[in-house]
VOPAGU-2260 file (C-alpha; in pm, 1 decimal, decimal comma):
REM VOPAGU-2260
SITE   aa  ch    i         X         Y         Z
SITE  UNK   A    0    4188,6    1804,3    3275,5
SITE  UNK   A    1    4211,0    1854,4    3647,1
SITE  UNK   A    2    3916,0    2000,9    3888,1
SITE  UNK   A    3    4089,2    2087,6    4266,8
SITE  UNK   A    4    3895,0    1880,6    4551,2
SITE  UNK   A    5    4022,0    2116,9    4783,2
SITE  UNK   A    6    3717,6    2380,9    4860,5
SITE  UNK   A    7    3524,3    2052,1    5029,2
SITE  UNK   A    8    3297,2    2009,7    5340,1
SITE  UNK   A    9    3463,0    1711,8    5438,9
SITE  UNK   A   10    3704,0    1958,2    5614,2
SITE  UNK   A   11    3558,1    2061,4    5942,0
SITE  UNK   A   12    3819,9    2375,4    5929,9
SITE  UNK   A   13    3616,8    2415,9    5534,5
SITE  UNK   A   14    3230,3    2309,1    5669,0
SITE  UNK   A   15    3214,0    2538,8    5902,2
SITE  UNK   A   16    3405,9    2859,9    5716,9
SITE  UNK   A   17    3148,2    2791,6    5416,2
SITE  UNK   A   18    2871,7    2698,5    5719,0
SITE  UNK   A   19    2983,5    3102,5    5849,6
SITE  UNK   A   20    2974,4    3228,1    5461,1
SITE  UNK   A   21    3395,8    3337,1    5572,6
SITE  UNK   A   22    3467,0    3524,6    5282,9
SITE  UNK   A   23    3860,3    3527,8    5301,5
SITE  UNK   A   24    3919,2    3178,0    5384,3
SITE  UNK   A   25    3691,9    3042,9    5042,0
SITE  UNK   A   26    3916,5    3308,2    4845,4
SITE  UNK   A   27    4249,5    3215,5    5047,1
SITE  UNK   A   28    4190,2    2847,3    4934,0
SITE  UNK   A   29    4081,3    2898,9    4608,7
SITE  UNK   A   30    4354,9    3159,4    4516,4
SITE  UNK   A   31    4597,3    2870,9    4648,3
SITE  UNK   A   32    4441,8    2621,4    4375,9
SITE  UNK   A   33    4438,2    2878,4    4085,7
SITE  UNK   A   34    4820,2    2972,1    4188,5
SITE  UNK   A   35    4895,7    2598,9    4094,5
SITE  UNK   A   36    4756,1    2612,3    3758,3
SITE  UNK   A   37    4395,5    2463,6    3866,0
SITE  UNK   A   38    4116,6    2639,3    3638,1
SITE  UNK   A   39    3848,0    2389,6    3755,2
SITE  UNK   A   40    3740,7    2428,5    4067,1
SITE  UNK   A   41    3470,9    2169,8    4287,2
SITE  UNK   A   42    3246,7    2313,7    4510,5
SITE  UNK   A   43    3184,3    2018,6    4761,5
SITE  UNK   A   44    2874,0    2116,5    4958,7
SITE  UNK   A   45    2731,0    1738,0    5063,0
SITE  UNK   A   46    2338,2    1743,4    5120,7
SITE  UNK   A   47    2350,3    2090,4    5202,8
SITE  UNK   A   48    2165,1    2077,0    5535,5
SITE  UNK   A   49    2191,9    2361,1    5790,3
SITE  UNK   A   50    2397,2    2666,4    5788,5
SITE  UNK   A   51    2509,6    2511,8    5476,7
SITE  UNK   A   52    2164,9    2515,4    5319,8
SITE  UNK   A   53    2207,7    2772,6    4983,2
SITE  UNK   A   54    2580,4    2768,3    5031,0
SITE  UNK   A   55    2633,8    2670,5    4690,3
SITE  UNK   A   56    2471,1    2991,4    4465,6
SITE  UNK   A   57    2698,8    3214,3    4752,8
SITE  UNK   A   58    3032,3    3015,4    4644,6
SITE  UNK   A   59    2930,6    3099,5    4288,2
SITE  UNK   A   60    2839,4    3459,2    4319,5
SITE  UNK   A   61    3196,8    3519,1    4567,1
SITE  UNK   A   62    3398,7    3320,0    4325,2
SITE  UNK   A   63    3307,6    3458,3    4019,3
SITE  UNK   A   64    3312,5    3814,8    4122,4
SITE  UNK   A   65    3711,4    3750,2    4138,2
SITE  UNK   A   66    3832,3    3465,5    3909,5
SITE  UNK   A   67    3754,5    3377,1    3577,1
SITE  UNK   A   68    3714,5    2998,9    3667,8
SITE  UNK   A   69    3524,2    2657,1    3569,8
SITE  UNK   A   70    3344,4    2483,7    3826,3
SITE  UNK   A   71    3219,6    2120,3    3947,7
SITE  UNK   A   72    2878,3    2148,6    4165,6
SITE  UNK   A   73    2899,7    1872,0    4431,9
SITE  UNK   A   74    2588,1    1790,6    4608,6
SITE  UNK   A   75    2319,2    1547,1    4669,1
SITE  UNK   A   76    2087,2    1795,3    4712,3
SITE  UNK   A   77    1876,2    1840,7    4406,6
SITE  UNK   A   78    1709,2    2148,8    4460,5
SITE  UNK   A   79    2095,0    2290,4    4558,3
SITE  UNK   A   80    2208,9    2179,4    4233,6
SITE  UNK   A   81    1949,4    2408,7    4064,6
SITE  UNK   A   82    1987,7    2696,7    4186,3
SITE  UNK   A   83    2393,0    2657,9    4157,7
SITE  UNK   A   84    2319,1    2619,2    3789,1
SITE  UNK   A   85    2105,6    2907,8    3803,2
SITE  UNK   A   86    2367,2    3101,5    3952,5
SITE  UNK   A   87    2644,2    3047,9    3731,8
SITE  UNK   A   88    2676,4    3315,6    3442,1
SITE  UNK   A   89    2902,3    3006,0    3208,7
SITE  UNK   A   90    2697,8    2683,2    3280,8
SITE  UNK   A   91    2818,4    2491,4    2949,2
SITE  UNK   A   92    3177,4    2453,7    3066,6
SITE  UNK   A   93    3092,3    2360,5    3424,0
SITE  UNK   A   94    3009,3    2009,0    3584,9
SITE  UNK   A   95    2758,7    1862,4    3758,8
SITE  UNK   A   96    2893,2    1618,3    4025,4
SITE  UNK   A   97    2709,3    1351,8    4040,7
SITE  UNK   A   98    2477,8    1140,7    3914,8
SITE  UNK   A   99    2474,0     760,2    3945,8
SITE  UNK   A  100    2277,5     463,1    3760,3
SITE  UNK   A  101    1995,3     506,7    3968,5
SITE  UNK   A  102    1683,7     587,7    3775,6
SITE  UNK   A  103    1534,1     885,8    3948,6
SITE  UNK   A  104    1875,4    1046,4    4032,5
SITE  UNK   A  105    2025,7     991,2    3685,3
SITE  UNK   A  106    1650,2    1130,3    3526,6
SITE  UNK   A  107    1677,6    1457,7    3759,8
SITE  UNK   A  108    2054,2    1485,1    3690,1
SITE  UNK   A  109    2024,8    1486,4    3332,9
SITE  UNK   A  110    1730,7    1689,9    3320,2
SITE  UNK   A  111    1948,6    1961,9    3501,8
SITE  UNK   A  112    2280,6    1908,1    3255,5
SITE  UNK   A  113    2072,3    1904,6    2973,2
SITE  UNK   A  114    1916,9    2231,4    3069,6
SITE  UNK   A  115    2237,5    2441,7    3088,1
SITE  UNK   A  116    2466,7    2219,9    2863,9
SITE  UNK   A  117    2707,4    2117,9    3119,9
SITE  UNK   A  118    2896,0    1861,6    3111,5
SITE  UNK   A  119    2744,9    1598,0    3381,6
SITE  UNK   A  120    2995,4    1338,8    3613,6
SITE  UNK   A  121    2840,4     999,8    3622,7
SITE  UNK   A  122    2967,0     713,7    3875,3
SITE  UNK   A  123    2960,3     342,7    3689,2
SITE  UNK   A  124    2738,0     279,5    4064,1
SITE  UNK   A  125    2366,9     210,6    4171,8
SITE  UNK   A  126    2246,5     166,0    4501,0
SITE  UNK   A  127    2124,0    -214,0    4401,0
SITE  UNK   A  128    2455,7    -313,5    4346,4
SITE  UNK   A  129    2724,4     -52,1    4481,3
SITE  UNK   A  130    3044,7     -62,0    4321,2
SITE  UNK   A  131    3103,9    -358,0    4061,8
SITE  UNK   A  132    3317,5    -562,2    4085,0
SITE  UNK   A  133    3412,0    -646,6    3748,5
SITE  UNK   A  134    3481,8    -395,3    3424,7
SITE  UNK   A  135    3231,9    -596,2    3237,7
SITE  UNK   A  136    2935,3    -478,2    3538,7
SITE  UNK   A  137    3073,9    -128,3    3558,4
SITE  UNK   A  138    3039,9    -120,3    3174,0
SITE  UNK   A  139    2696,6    -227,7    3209,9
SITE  UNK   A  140    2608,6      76,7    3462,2
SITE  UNK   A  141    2783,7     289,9    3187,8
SITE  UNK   A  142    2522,4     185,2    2926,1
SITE  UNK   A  143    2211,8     290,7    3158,8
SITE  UNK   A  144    2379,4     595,7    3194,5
SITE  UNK   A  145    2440,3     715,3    2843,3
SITE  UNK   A  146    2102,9     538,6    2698,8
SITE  UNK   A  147    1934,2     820,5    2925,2
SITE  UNK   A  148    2230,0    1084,0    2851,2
SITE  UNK   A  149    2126,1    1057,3    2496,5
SITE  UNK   A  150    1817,0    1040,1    2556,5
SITE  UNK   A  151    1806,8    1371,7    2744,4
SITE  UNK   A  152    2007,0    1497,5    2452,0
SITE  UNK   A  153    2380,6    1524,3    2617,6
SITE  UNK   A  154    2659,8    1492,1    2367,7
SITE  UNK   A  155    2857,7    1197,1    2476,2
SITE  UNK   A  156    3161,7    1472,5    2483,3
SITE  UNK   A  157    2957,3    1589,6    2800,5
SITE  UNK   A  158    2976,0    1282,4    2987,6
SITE  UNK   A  159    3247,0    1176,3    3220,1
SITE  UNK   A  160    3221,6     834,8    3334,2
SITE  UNK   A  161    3414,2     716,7    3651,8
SITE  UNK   A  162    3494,3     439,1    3682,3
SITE  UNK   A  163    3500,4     470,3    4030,0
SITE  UNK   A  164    3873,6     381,7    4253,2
SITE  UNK   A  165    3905,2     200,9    4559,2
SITE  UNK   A  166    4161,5     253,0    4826,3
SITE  UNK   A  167    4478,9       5,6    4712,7
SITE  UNK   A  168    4525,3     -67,8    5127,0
SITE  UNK   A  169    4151,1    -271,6    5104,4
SITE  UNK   A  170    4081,1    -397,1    4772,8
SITE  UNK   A  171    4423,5    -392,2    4658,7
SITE  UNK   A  172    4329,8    -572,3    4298,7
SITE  UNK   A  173    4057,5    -297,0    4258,0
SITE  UNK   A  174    4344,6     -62,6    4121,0
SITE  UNK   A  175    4385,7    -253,6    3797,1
SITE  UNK   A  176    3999,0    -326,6    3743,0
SITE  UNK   A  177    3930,4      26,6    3777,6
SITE  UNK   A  178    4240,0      48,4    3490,4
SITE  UNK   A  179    4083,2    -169,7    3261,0
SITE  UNK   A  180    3708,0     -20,5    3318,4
SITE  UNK   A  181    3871,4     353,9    3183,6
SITE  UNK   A  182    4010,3     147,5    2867,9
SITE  UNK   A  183    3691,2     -68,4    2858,5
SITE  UNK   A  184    3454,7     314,5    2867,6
SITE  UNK   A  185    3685,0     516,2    2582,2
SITE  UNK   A  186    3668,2     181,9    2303,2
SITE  UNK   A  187    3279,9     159,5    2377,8
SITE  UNK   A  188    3127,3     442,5    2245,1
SITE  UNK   A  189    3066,0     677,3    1982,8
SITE  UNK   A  190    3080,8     983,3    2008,8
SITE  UNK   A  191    3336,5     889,9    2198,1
SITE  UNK   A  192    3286,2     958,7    2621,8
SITE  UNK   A  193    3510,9    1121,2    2846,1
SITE  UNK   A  194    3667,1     931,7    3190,0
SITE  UNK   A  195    3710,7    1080,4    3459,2
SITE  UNK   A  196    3840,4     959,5    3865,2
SITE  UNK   A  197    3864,4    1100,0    4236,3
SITE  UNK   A  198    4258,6    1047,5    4227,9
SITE  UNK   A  199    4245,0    1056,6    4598,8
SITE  UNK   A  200    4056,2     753,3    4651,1
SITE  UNK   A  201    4287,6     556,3    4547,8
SITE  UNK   A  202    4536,5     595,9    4874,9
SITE  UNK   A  203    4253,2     663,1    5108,4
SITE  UNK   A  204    4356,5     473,0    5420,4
SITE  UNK   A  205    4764,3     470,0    5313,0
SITE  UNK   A  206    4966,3     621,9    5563,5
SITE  UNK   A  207    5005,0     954,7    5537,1
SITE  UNK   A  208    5364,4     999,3    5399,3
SITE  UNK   A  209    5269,4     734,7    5116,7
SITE  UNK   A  210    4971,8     924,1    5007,6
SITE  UNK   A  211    5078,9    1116,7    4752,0
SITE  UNK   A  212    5334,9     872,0    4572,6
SITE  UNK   A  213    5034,1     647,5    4543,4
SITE  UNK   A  214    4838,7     893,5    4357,1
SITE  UNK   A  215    5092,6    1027,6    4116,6
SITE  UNK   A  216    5149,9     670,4    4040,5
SITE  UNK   A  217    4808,4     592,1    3961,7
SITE  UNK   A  218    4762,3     897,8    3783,2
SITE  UNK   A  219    5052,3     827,0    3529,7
SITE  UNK   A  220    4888,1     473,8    3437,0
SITE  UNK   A  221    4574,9     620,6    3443,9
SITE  UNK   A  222    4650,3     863,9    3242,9
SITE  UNK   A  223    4837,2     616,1    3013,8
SITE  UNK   A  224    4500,1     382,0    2977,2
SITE  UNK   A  225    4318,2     671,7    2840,4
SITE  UNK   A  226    4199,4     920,7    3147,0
SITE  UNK   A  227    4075,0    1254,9    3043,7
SITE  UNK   A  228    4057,7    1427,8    3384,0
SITE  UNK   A  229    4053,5    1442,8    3773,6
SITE  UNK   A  230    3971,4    1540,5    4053,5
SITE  UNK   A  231    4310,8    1574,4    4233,3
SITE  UNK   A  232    4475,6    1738,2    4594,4
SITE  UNK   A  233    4559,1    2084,5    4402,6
SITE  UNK   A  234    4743,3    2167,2    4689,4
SITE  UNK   A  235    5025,4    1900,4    4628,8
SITE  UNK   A  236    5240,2    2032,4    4362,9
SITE  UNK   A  237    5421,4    1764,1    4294,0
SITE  UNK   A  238    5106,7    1521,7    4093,3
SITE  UNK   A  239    5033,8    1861,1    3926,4
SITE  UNK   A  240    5395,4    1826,0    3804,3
SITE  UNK   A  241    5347,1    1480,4    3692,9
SITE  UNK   A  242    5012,3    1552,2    3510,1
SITE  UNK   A  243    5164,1    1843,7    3270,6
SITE  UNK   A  244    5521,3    1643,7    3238,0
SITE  UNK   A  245    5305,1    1341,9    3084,7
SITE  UNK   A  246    5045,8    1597,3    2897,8
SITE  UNK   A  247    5375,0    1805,5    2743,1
SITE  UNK   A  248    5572,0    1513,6    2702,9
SITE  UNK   A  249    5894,4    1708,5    2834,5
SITE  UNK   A  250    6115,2    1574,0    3162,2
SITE  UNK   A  251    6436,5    1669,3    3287,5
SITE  UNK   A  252    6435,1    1475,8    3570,4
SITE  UNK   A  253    6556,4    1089,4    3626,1
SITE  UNK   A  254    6186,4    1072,4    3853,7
SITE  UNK   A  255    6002,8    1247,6    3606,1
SITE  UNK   A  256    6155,5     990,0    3325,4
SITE  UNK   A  257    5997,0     725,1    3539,9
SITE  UNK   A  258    5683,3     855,4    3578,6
SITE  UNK   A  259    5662,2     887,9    3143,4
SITE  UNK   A  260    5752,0     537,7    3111,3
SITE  UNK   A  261    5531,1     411,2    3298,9
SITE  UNK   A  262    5256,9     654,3    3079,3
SITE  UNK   A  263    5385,3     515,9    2764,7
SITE  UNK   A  264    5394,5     165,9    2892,1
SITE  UNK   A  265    5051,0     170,0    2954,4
SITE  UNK   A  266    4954,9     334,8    2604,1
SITE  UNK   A  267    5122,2      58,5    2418,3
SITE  UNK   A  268    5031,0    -235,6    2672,0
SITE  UNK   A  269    5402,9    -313,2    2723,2
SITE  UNK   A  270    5509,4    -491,6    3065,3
SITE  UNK   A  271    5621,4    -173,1    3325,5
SITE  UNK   A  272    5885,1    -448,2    3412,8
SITE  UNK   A  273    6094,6    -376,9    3122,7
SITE  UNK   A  274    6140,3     -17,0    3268,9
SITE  UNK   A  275    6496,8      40,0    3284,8
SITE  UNK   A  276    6594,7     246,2    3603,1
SITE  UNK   A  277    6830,6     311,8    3866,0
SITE  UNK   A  278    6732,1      49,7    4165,6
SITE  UNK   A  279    6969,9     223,6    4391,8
SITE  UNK   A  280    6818,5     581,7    4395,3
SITE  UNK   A  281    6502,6     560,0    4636,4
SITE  UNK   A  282    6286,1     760,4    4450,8
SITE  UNK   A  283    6279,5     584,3    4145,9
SITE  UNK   A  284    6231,2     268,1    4307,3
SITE  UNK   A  285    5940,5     384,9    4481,1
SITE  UNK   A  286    5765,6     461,9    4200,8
SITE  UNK   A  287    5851,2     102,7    3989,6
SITE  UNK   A  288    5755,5     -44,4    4319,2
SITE  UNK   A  289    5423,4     159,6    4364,6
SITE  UNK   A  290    5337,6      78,6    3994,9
SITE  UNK   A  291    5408,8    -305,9    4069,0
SITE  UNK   A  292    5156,1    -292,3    4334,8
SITE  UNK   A  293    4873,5    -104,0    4177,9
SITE  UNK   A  294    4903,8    -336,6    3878,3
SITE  UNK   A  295    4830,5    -607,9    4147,4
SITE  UNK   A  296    5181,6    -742,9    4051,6
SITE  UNK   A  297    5285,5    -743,6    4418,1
SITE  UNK   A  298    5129,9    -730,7    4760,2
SITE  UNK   A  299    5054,0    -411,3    4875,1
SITE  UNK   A  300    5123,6    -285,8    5305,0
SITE  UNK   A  301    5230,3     -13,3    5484,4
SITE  UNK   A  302    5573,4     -50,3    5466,0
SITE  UNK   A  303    5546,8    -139,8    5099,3
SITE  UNK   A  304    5818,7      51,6    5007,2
C-alpha cells in the first residue's frame, strides 16, 4: 500500500499555502497524487503552531468534499490529531501518523486509534534511546508497542510498525538492518502486524539525480523482505511503476526485469549476485550496483554509480 508524502509542511512553497488555507494549490497537489494512482493521502501538518494551528480538520473537510480518498494524519500535536479524527466522515481506513515507544505518547495515541478504529503508524523509537541500532532493540520497541496496542484493543492488522530507515550516504549499513528488522516484525507476531517505511529516508542526503534510483531500489528489497506499505514521492512515477510491476508480477521491460529479481531474490533469501543482467546497459547496472550497496555489499559515495 502506498500513502503520497507530498501534501507536507516541510515545503515552505506547502507551509505557507496550507498556513493561507490556498484552496487550489492543496487540490492542485492532491489531484496530482490521485492522477498517479495514490488513494492514500498524508496530511503532514508538524506541531501545528501558528497560522497552521486547526489546519488539519480544514484539509479534511476541502479534501473530502472532492475525492473519495484515505488519509494519514501527521502531527505531534495531540489535540490536532483529535479533532482531525473528529473530522473525518471514514476514520477506520485512515492512519494515525505517529506514535513512538514512549509511554505517554504511545497511551494518548492509542487511546485516539482505538477510538475511531484506525489503523495507527508506530516508529520501533523512544526518546531514551532514539533509533536502535540493532533489529534485536528495534524488536524490543515493537513489543512495548503492541503490549499497549492490544491492550487498548487494536487488532494487530491495525498496526504498522516502521522500522524506521536511515539515509544510505551516513549510516550506510543501516539499509540492511532496517531489512532484517521488517523480516524480524512480520515472523513475530500473531495476528500477524503490518510494516510499514518513509521510502524517502532512505536517500536523504544523496545527490539529487541519485535520489530516486536509491529509493526504487530499496523499495523492491523491501518489498521482497515482507513490506506492506509506504510512504513514497507520489510525484515520481517511475517507483510507482516499480511498486505495481512487483505487486502484479508483470514486466516488459529489461529494467523492470531487474527490479523483480531483485524482489524475488529477497523472498527466497537467494544472493542478488546471481542476478543475470546486461553489465553494459547503464540502467541495469545501476540498479545491481544500488542493490550491492544497500545490502552493505559495497561502499556507498556520490559517484557510486
Amino acid at each position: 500500500m502506498l500513502i503520497g508524502e507530498n501534501l507536507h509542511i516541510i515545503s515552505k512553497q506547502t507551509k505557507e499555502a496550507i498556513a493561507q488555507r490556498d484552496s487550489n494549490y492543496v487540490l492542485n497537489n492532491v489531484k496530482k497524487q490521485v492522477q498517479n494512482g495514490i488513494k492514500t493521502i498524508d496530511l503532514n501538518i508538524g506541531p501545528a503552531k501558528g497560522n497552521v494551528q486547526g489546519a488539519l480538520k480544514w484539509l479534511i473537510e476541502l479534501l473530502e468534499e472532492n475525492f473519495n480518498l484515505n488519509y494519514s494524519l501527521d502531527t505531534t500535536n495531540i489535540a490536532e490529531m483529535k479533532q482531525g479524527f473528529c473530522s473525518l466522515k471514514n476514520s477506520k481506513d485512515a492512519f494515525l501518523n505517529s506514535t513512538s515507544a514512549d509511554e505517554e505518547k504511545l497511551k494518548n495515541t492509542t487511546e485516539i486509534a482505538a477510538q475511531y478504529n484506525s489503523n495507527i503508524i508506530a516508529l520501533t523509537m523512544c526518546s531514551q534511546t532514539g533509533i536502535p541500532k540493532t533489529p534485536d532493540e528495534r524488536m524490543e520497541l515493537a513489543l512495548t508497542i503492541i503490549e499497549q496496542t492490544n491492550a487498548s484493543g487494536i487488532n494487530n492488522s491495525k498496526v504498522w510498525l516502521d522500522p524506521l530507515i536511515l539515509p544510505v550516504c551516513v549510516a550506510q549499513e543501516q539499509a540492511l538492518v532496517s531489512l532484517d528488522t521488517i523480516r524480524m516484525l512480520k515472523e513475530s507476531f500473531e495476528p500477524e502486524v503490518k510494516t510499514l517505511i518513509g521510502l524517502s529516508n532512505i536517500s536523504n542526503g544523496c545527490p539529487k539525480e541519485h535520489r530516486a534510483d536509491v529509493n526504487r531500489v530499496f523499495l523492491a528489497l523491501a518489498l521482497g523482505c515482507g513490506l506492506d506499505g509506504a510512504i513514497i514521492d507520489a510525484f515520481d512515477t517511475k517507483t510507482i511503476e516499480v511498486y505495481n510491476i512487483i505487486k502484479n508480477q508483470k514486466v516488459d521491460t529489461k529494467t523492470g526485469e531487474i527490479y523483480l529479481k531483485l524482489y524475488n531474490s529477497m523472498l527466497n533469501f537467494d544472493d542478488i549476485n546471481n542476478i543475470k543482467y546486461d553489465k553494459n546497459d547503464k540502467e541495469q547496472y545501476k540498479i545491481i550496483r544500488c542493490a550491492q550497496i544497500l545490502l552493505n555489499q559495497e561502499i556507498y559515495s556520490h559517484s557510486f554509480l
